[in-house]
N, C-alpha and C positions, 0 to 999 in steps of 0.2 A: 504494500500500500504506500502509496507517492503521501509526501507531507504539504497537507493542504489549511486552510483555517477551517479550524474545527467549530460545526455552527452554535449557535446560543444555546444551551441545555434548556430545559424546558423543566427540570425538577434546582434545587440545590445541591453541589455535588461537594460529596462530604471526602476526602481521602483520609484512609484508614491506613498506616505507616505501621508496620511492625519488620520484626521476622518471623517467616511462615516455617520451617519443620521443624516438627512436632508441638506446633501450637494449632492446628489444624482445628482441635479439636475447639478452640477458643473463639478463632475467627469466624466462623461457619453461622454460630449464636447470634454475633456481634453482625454479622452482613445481611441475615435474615433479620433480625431486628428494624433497623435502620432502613433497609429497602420495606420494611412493611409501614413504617414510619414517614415515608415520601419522597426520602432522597436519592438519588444517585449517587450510589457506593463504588469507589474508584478503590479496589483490593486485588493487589496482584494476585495474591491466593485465589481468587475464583475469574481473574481472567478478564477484568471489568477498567482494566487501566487503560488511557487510552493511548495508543502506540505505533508512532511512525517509523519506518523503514529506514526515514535519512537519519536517524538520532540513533545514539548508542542506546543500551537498557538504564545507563544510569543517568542518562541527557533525558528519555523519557521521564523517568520518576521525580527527577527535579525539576521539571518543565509541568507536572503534573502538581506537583504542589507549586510553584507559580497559581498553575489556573483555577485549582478546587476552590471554593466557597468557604470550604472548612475544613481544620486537619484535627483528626484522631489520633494520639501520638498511643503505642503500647512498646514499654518499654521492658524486656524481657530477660530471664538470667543469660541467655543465648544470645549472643552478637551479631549472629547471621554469616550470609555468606556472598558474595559478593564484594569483597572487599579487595582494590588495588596494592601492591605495594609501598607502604608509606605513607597508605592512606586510611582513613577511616572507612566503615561499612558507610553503602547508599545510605538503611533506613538512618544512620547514625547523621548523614548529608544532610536528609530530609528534614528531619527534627530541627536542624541548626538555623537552613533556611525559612522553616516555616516559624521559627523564634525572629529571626533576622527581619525577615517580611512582615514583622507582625501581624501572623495571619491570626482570624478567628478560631483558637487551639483549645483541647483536652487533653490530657495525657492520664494515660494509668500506666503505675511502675510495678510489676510485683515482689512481693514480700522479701525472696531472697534480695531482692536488690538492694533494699532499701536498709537491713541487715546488714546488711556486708559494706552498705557504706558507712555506717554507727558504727560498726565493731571496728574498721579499720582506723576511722578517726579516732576513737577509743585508745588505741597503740602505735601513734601519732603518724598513719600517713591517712592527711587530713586533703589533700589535694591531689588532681591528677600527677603532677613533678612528683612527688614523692609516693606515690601509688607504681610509676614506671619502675622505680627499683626492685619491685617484688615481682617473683614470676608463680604462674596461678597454674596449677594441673589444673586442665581442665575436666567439668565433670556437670552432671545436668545441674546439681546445686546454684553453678556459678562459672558459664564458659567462659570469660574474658573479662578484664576488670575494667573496662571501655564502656562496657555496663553502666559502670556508677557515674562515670563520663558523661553520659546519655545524660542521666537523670537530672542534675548538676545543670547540665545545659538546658534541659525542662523548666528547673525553679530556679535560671534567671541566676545562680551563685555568683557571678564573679561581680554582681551588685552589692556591694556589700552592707547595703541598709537598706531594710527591709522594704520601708513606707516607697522607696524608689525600684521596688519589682514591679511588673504589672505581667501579666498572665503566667504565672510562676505556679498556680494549680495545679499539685499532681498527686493524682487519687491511688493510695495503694490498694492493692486486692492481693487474695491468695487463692481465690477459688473462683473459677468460673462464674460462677454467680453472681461474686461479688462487683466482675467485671459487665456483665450484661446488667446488672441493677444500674451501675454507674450511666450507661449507655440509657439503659432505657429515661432516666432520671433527666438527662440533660437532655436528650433529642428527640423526647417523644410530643412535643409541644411542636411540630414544625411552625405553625403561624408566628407565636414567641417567636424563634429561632430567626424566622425572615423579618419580621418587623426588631428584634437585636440589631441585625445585619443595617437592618434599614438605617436606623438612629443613629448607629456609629462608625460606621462605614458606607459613607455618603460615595467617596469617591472612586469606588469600585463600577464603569460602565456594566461592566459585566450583572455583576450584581444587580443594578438598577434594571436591566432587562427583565431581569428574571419575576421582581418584586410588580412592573408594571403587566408583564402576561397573567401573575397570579393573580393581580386585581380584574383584569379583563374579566377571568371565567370567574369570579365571585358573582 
């Protein structure tokens, strides 16, 4: 498929950023959720991302969060796979960008993560610089400490006073459930969610299309 402008969506398009093996069984909840809720779910896991031929896989994903509407950040013991030499994972890209752009964001960390970053501030390596010293066997507890990276870039840390974060939320869970309650909690109000979009993110065109067809069919 040649890369063309992709036309206006017609729902709000939520992108859902993780790593996909063996969290299969996480994501599946979370895409049926959210597509029964109204949106257009953009998850590599189920195929829904959108993807041109002239773009690398990791030129797509970052160009994909560019365009979504909204990013679901899930940040995992697992780092993923897709990662250059030197470089950080995509979903770890993704996350950064969609901080950077300050897009419309969620994030859920799970429990080992969040763990293992207390425990290791605890026996003073309090930052990534002194996190690189240690080397991690990895194992499903906790595959990479790039992990607690992620998170850290989630809540906005290298801000170092508090009242000067702003989308720095990040919901932990340990159980499935806990992660589709989160989901459900925040996205099941779509009308909320487009008149949010509406209020404080004015200068999104995109956006505003979207907001003006849903008023049409009212």
């Amino acid at each position: 498929m040649t890369e063309e402008r992709m036309p206006a969506n017609k729902k709000l398009t939520i992108l859902v950023s993780s790593t996909v093996r063996g969290y299969e069984y996480l994501l599946d909840p979370i895409y049926q959720l959210l597509t029964q809720f109204g949106y257009e779910v953009w998850m590599s896991h189920k195929g829904t991302m959108p993807v041109f031929s002239t773009r690398t896989a990791f030129e797509n994903c970052l160009v994909a969060t560019e365009k979504c509407d909204l990013f679901l950040g899930i940040i995992l013991p697992q780092y993923g796979s897709g990662v250059e030499k030197g470089k950080i994972s995509i979903t770890h890209q993704e996350l950064k960008k969609a901080v950077a752009l300050k897009k419309p964001r969620w994030f859920l960390a799970h429990y080992n993560v969040v763990f293992a970053r207390e425990l290791l501030k605890n026996i003073g390596y309090k930052n990534a610089e002194l996190r690189k010293k240690l080397t991690l066997k990895k194992s499903l507890i906790l595959g990479d400490l790039r992990v607690i990276d992620m998170y850290e870039d989630a809540i906005v840390s290298q801000e170092k006073n508090l009242e000067d974060r702003q989308g720095n939320w990040v919901q932990e869970f340990n159980h499935t459930e806990d992660a589709t309650l989160f989901a459900q909690a925040q996205f099941s109000r779509y009308q909320e969610v487009e008149a949010f979009l509406q209020e404080n993110f004015r200068d999104s065109d995109h956006l505003s299309r979207v907001i003006s067809r849903s008023e049409d069919r009212s």
